[in-house]
C-alpha positions as CSV (number, residue, x, y, z in Angstrom):
1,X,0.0,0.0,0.0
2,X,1.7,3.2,-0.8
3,X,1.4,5.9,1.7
4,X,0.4,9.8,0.3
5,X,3.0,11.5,2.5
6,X,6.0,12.0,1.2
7,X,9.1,11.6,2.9
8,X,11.4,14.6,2.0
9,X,15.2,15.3,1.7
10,X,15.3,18.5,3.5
11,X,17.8,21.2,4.4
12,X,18.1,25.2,5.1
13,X,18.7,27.5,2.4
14,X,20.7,30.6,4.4
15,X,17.3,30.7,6.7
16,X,14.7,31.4,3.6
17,X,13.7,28.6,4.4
18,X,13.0,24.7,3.2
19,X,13.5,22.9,0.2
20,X,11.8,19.7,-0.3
21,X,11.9,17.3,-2.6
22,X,10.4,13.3,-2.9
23,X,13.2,11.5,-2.0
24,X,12.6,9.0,-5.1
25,X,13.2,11.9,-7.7
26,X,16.7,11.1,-8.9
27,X,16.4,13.6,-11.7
28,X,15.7,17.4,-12.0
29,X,15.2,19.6,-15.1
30,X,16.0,22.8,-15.6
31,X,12.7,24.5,-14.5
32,X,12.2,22.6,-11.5
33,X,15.8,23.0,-10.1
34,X,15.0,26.7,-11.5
35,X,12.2,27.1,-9.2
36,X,13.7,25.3,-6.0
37,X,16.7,27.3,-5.6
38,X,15.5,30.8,-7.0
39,X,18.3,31.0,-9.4
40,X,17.2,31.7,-13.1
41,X,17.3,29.5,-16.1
42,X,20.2,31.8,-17.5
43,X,22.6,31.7,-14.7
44,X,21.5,27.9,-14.2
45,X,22.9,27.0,-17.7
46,X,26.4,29.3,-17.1
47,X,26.6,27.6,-13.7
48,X,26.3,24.5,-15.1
49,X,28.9,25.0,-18.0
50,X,31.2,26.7,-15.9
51,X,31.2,23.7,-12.8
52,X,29.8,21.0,-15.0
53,X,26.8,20.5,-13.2
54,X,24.3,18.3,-14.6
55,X,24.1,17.1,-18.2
56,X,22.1,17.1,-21.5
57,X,19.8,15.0,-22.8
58,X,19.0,15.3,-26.7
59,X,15.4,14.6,-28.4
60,X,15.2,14.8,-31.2
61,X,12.1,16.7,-32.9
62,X,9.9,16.3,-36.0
63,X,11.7,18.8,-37.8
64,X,14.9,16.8,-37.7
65,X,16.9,19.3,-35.4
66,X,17.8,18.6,-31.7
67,X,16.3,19.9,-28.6
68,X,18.6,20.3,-26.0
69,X,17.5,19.7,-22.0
70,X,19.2,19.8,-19.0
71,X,19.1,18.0,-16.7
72,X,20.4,17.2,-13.3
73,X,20.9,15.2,-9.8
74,X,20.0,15.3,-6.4
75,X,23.7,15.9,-5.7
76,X,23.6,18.8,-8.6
77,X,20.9,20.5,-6.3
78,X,22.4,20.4,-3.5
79,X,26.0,21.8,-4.5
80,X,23.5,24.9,-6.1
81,X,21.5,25.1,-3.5
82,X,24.8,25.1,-0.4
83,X,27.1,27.4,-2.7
84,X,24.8,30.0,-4.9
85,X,22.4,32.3,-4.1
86,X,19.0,33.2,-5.3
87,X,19.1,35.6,-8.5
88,X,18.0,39.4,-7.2
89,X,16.5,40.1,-10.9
């Protein structure tokens, strides 16, 4: 029987509170990792460049070209979450 409460991976984000996540989701996209830590999709992808955080997956669409998505780990959200801080823009 599955339960409906989640058990979360929590910790404090310099006393703005919690973050919480299901701890069976292995794998963030941009967006989501986007809207936990408060840093924008922009600085997300330059972060990720710079510190090679994360990864991309490739889909490729009807049009023949490739989409590019990131994506990334629990342990990717947590090295953005400890070490960057929100975006003020």
């Amino acid at each position: 029987m599955r339960s409906t409460f989640r058990i979360g991976i929590r910790w404090r984000i310099e006393g703005k509170g919690m973050i919480k996540v299901k701890s069976s989701q292995k794998i963030f996209t941009d967006a989501e990792i986007a809207s936990l830590t408060g840093i924008c999709v922009e600085h997300l992808h330059g972060l990720a460049k710079t510190r090679h955080l994360g990864f991309i997956a490739r889909a490729a669409e009807a049009a023949g070209k490739q989409a590019d998505q990131w994506l990334f780990t629990l342990s990717d959200l947590i090295v953005l979450v400890r070490l960057y801080a929100r975006c003020e823009h």
